[in-house]
DSSP file (Angstrom, degrees, kcal/mol; ACC not computed):
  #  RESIDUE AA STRUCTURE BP1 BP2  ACC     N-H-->O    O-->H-N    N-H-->O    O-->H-N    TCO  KAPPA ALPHA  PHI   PSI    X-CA   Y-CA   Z-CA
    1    1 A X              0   0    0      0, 0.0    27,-0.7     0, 0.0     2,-0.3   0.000 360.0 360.0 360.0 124.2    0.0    0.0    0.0
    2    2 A X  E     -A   27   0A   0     25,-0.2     2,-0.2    26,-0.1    25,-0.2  -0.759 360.0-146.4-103.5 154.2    1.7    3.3   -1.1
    3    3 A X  E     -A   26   0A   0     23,-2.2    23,-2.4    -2,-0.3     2,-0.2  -0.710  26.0-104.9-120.0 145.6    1.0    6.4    1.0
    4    4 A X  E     -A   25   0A   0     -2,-0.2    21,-0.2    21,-0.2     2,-0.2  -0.614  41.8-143.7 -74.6 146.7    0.7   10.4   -0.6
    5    5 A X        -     0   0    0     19,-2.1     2,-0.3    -2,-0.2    38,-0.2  -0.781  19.9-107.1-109.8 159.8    4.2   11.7    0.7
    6    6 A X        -     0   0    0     36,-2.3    38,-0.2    -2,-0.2     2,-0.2  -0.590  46.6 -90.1 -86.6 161.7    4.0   15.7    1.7
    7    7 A X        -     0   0    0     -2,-0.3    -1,-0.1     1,-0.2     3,-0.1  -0.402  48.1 -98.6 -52.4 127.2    5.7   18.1   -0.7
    8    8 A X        -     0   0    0     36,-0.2    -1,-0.2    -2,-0.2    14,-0.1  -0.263  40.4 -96.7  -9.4 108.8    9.2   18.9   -0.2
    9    9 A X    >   -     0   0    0      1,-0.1     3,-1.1    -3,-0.1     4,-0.4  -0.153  36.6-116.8 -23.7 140.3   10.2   21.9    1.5
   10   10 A X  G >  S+     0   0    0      1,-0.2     3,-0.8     2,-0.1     4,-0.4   0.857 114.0  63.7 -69.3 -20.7   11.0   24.4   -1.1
   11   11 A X  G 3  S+     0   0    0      1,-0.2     3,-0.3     2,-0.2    -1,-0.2   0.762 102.1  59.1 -54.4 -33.7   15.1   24.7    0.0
   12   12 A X  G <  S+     0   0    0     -3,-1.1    -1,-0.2     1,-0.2     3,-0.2   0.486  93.0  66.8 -84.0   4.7   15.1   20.7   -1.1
   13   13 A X  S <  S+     0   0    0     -3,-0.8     7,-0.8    -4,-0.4     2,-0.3   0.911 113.6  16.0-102.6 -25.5   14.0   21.6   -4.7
   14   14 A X  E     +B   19   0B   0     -4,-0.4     2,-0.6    -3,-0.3    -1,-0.3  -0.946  53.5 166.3 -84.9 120.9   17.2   23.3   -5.5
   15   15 A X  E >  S-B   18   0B   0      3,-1.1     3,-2.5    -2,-0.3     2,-0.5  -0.941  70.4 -64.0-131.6 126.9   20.4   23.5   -4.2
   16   16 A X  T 3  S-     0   0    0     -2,-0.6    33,-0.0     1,-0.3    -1,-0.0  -0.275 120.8 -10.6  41.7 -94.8   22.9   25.0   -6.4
   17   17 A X  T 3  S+     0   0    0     -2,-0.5     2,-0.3     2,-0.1    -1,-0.3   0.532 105.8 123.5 -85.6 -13.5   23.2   22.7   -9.3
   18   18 A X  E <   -B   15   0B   0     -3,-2.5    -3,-1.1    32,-0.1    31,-0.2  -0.446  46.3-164.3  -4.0  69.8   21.3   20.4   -7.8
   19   19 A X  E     -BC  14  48B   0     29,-1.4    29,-2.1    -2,-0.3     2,-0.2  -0.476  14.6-168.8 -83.4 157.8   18.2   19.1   -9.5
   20   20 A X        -     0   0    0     -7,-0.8     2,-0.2    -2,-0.2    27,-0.1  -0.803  15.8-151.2-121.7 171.2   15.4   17.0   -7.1
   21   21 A X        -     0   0    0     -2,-0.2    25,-3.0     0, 0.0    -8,-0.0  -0.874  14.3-144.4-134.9 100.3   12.8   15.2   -8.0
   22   22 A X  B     -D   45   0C   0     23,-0.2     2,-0.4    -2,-0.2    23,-0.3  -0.061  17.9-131.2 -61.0 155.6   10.1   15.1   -5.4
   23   23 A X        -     0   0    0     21,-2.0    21,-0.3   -17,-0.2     3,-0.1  -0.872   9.4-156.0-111.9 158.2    8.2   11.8   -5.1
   24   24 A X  S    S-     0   0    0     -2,-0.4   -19,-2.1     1,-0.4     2,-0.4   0.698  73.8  -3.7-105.0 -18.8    4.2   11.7   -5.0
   25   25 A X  E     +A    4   0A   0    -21,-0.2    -1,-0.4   -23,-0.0     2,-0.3  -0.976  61.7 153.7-157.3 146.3    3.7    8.5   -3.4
   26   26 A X  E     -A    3   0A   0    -23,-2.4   -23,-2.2    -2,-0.4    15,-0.1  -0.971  56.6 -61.5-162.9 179.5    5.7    5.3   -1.9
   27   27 A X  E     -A    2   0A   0     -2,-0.3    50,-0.2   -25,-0.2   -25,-0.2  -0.203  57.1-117.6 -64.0 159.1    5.2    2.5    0.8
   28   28 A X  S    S+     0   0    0    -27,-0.7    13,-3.2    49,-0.2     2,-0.2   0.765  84.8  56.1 -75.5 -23.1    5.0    4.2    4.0
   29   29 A X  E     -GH  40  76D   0     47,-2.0    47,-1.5    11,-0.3     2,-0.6  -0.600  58.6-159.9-104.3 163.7    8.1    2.8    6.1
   30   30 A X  E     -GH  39  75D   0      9,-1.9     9,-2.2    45,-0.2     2,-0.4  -0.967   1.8-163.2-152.1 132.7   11.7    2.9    5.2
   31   31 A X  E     - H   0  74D   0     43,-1.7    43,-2.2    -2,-0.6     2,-0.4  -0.917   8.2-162.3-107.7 125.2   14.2    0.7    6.7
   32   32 A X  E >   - H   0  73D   0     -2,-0.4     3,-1.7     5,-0.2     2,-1.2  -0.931  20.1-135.1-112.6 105.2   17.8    1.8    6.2
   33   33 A X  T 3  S+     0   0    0     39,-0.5    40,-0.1    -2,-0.4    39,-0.0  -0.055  96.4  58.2 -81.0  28.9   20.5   -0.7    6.7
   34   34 A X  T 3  S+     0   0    0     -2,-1.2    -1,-0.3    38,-0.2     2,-0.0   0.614 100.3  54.0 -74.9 -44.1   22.6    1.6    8.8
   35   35 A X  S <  S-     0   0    0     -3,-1.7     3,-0.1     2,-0.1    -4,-0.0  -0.011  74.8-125.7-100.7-161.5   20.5    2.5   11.4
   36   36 A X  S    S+     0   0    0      1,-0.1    48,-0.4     2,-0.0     2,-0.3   0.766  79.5  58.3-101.8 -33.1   18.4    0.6   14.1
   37   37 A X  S    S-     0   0    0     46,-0.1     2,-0.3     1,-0.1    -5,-0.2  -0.684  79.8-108.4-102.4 145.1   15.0    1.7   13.9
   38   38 A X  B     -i   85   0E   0     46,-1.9    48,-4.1    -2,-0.3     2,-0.3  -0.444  33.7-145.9 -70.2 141.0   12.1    1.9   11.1
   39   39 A X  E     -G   30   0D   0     -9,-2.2    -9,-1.9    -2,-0.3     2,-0.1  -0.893   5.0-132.2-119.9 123.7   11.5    5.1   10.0
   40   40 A X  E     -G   29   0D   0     -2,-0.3     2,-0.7   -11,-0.2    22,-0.4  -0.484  33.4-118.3 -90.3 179.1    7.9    6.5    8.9
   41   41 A X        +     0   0    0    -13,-3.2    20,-0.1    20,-0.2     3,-0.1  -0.798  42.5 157.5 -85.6 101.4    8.0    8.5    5.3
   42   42 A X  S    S-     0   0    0     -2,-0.7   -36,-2.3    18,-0.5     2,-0.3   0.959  75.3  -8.7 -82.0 -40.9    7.0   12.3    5.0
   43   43 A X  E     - E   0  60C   0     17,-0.5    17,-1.4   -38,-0.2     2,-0.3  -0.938  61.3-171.8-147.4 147.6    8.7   13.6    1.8
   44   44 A X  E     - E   0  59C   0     -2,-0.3   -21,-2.0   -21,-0.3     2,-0.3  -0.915  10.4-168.6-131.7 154.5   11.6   11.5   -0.6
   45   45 A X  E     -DE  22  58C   0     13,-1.8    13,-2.0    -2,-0.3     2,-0.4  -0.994  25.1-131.7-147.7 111.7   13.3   13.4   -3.4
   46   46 A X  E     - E   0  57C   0    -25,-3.0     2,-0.8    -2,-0.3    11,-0.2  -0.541  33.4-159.6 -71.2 124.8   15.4   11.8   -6.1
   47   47 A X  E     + E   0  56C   0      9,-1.7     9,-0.8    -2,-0.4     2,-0.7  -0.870  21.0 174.8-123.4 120.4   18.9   14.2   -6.0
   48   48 A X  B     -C   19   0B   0    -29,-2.1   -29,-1.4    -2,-0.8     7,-0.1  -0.857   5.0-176.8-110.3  96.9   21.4   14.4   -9.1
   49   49 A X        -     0   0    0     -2,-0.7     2,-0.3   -31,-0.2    -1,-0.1   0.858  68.4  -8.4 -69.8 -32.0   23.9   17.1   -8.1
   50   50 A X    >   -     0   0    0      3,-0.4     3,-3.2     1,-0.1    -1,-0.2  -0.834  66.2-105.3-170.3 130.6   25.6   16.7  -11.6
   51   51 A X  T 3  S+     0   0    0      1,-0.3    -1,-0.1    -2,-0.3     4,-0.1   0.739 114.2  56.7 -30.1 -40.1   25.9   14.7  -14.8
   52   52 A X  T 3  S+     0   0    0     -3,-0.1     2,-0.4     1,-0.1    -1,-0.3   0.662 101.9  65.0 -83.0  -6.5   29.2   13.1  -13.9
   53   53 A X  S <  S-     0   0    0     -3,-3.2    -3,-0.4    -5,-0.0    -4,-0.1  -0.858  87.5-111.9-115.7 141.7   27.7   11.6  -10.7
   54   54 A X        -     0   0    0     -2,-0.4    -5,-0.2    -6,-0.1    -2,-0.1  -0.354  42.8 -97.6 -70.7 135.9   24.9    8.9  -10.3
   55   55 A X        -     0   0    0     -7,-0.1     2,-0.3    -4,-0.1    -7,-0.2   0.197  40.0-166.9  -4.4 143.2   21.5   10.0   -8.8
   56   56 A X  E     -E   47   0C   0     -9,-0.8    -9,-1.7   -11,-0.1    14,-0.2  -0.940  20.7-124.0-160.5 122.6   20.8    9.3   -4.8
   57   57 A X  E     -EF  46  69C   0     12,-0.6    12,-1.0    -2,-0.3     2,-0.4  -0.501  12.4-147.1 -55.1 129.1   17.8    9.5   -3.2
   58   58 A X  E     -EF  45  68C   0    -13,-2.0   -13,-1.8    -2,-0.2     2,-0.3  -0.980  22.5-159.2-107.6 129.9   17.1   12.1    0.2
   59   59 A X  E     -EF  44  67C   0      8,-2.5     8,-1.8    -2,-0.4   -15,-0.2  -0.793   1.6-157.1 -93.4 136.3   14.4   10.5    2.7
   60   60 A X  E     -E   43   0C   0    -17,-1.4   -17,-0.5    -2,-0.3   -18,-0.5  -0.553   5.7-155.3-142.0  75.0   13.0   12.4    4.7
   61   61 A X        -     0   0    0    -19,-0.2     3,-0.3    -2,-0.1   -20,-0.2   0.485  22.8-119.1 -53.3 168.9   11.2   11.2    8.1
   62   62 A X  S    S+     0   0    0    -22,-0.4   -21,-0.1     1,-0.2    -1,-0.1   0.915 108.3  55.6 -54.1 -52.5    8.5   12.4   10.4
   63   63 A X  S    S-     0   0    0    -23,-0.1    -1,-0.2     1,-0.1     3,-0.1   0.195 120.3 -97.6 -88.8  24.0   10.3   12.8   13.0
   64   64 A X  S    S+     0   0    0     -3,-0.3    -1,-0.1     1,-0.2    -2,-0.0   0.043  80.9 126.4 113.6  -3.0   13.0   15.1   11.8
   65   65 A X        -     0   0    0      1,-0.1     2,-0.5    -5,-0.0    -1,-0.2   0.184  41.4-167.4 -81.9-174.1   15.7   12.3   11.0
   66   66 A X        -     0   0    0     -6,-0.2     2,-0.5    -3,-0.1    -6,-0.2  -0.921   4.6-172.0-154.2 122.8   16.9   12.9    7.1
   67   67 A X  E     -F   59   0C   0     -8,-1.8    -8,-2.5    -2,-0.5     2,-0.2  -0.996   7.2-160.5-139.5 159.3   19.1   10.2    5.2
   68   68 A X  E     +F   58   0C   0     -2,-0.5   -10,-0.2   -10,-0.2     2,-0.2  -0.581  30.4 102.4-119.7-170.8   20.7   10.2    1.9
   69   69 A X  E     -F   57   0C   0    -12,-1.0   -12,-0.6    -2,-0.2    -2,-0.0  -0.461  53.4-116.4 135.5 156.1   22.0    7.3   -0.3
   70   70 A X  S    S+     0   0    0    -14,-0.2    -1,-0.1    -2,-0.2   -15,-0.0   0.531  94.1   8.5 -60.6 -44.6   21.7    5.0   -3.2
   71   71 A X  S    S+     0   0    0      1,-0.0     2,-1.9     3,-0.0    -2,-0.1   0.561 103.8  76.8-121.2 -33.6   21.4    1.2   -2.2
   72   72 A X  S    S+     0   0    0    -40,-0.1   -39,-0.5     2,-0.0     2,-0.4   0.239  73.1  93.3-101.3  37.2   20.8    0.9    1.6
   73   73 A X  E     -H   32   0D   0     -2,-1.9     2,-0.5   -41,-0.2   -41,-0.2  -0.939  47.3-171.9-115.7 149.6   16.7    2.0    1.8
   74   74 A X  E     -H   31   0D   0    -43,-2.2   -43,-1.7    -2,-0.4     2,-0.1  -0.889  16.8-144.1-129.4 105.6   14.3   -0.4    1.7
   75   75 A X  E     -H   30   0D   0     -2,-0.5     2,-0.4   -45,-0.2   -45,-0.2  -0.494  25.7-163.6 -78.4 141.0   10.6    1.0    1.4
   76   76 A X  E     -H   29   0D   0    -47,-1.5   -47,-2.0     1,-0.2     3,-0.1  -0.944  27.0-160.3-136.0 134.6    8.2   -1.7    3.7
   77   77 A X  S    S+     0   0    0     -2,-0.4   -49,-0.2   -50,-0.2     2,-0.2   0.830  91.0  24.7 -37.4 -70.0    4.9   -1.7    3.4
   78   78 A X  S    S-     0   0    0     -3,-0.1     2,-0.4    27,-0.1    -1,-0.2  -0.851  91.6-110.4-108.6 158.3    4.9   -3.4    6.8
   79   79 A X        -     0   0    0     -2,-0.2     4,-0.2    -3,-0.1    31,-0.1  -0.793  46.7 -98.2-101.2 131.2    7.8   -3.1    9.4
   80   80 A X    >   -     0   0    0     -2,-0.4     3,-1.6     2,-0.1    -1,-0.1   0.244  52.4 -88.8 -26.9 158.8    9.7   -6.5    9.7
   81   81 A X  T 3  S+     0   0    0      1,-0.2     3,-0.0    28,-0.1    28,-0.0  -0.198 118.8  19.3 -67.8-179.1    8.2   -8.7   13.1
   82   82 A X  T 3  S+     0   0    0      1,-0.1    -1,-0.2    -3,-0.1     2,-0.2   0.537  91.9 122.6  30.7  21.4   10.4   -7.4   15.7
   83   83 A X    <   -     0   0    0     -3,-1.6    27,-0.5    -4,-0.2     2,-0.4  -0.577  61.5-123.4 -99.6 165.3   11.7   -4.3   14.3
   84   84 A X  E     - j   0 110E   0    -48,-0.4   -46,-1.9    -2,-0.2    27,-0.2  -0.965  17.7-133.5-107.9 128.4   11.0   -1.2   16.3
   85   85 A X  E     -ij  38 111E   0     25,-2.0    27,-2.8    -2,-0.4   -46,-0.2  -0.563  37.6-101.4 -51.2 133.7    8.9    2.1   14.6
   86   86 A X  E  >  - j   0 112E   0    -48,-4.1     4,-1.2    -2,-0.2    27,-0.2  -0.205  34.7-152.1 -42.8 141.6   10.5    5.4   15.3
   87   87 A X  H  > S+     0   0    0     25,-1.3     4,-3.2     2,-0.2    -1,-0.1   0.890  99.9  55.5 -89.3 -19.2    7.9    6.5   18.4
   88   88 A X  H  4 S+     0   0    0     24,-0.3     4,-0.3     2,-0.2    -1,-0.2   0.872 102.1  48.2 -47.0 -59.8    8.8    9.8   17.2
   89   89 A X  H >> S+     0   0    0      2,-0.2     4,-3.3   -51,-0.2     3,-2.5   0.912 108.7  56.3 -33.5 -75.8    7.8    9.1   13.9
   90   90 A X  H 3X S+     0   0    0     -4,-1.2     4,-2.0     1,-0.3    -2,-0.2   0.848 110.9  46.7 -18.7 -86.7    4.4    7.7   15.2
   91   91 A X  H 3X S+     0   0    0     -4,-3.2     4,-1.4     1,-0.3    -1,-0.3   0.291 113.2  41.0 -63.5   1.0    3.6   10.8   16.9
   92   92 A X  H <> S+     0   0    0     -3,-2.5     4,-3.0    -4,-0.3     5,-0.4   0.831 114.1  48.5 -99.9 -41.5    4.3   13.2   14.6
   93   93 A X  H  X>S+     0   0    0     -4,-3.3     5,-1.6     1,-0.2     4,-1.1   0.963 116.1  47.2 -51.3 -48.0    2.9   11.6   11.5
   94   94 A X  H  <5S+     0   0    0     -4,-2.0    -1,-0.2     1,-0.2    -2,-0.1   0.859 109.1  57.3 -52.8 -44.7   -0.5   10.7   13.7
   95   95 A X  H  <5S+     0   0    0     -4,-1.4    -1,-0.2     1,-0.2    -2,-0.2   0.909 101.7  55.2 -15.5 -72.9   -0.5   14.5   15.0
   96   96 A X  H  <5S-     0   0    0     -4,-3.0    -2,-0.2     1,-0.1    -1,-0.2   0.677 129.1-101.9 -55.4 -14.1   -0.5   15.5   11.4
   97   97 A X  T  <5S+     0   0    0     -4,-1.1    -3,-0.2    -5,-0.4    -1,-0.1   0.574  75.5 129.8 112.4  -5.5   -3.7   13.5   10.9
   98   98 A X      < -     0   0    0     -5,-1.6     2,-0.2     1,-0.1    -1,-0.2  -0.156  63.3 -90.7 -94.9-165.9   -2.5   10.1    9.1
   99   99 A X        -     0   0    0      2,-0.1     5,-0.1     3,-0.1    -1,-0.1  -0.528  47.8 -89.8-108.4 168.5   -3.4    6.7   10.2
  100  100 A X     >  -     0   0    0     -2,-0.2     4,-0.9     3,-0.1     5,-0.0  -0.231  28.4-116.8 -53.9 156.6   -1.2    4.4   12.9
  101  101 A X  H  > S+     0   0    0      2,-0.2     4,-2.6     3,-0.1     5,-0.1   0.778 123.6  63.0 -19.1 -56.1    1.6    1.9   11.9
  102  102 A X  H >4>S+     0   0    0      2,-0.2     5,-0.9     1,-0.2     3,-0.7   0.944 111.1  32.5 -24.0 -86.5   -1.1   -0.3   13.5
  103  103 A X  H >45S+     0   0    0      1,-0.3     3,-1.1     2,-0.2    -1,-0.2   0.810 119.9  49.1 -54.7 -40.0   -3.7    0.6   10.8
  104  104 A X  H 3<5S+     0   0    0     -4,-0.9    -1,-0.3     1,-0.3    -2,-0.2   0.863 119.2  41.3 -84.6 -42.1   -1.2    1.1    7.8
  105  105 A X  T <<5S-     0   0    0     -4,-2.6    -1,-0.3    -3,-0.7    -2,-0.2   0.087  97.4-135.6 -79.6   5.0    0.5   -2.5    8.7
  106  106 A X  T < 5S+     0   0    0     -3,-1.1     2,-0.2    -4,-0.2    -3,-0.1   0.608  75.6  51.4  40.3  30.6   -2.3   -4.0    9.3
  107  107 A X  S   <S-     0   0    0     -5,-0.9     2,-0.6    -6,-0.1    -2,-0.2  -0.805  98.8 -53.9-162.3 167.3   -1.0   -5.8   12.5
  108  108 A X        -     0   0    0     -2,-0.2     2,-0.5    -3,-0.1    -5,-0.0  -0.842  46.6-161.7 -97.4 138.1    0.7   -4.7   15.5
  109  109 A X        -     0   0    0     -2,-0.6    -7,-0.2   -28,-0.0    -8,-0.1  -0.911  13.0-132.6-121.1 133.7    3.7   -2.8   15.5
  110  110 A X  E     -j   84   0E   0    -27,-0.5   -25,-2.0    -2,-0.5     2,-0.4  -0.041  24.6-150.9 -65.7 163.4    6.1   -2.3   18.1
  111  111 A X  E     +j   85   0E   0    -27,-0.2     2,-0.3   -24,-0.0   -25,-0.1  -0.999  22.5 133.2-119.5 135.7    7.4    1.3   18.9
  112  112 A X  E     -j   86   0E   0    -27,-2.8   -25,-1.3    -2,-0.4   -24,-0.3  -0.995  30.9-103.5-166.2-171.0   10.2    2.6   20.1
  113  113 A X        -     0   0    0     -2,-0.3     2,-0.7   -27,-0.2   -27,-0.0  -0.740  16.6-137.9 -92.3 157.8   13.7    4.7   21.0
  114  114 A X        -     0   0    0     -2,-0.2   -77,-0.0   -77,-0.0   -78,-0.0  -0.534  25.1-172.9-120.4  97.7   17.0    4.9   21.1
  115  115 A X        -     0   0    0     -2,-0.7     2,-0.2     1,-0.1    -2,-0.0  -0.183  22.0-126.2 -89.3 149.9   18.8    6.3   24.1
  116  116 A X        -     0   0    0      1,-0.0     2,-0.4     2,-0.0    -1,-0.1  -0.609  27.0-175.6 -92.7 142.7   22.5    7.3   25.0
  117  117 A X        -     0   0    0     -2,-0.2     2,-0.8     0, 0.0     6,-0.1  -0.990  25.8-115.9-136.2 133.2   23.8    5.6   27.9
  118  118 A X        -     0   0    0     -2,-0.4     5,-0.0     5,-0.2    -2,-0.0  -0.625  22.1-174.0 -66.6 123.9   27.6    6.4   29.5
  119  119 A X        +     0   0    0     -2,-0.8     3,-0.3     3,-0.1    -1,-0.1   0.571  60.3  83.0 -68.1 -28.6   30.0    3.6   29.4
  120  120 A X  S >  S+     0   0    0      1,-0.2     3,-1.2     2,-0.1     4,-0.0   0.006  77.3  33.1 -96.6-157.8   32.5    5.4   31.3
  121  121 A X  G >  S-     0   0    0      1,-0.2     3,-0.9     2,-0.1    -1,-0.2   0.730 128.7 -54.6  29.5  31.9   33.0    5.9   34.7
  122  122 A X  G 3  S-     0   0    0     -3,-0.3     2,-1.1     1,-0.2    -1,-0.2   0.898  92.1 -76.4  84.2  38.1   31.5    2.4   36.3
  123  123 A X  G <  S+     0   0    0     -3,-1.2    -1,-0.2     1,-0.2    -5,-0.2   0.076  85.7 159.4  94.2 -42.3   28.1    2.9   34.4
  124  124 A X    <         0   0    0     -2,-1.1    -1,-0.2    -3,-0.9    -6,-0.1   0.292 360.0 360.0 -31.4 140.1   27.0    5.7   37.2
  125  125 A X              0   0    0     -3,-0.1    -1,-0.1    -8,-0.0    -2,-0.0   0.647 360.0 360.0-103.7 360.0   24.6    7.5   35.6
């Protein structure tokens, strides 16, 4: 099930030489195989900065995160069983008025965060 993505800011539609291509619609989650957590979709933009270099896609989250890249998104329909939704994500997209993970996955889907913890000093927080 593809979701309408919101328009780009206008600052993403040119940058210098920089043509985009906004996108109008894709599956609603995006998995990136850098990070931990599923990510929901607000805006993606196809970005070719210049003939001599190949195209890359910008992603663009609810919850403020941004990635850029070529190979390592994977657009989900549903988020894998045991993956964690951004909660961030969740709330902003739902805020805005669209429908839960829940409803859009047809399932349940976990949520969550990712928190910084100190290592040094014997754990003490």
């Amino acid at each position: 099930m593809k979701v309408t993505l919101q328009k780009s800011p206008a600052h993403f539609k040119r940058i210098g030489k920089t043509t985009s291509i906004a996108w109008t619609a894709c599956e609603p989650f995006v998995e990136n195989t850098r990070a931990i957590l599923i990510h929901r979709v607000r805006h993606v933009s196809t970005l070719r900065i210049s003939e001599k270099y190949e195209p890359h896609i910008a992603v663009h989250a609810w919850c403020g995160t941004g990635m850029t890249g070529r190979t390592k998104f994977t657009f989900l329909a549903a988020p894998p069983d045991g993956s964690l939704v951004c909660a961030r994500c969740e709330e902003a997209a739902v805020r805005a008025g669209l429908p839960t993970s829940d409803q859009l996955a047809g399932k349940h889907v976990h949520l969550g965060r990712l928190v910084a913890v100190r290592e040094c000093c014997g754990g003490d927080q």
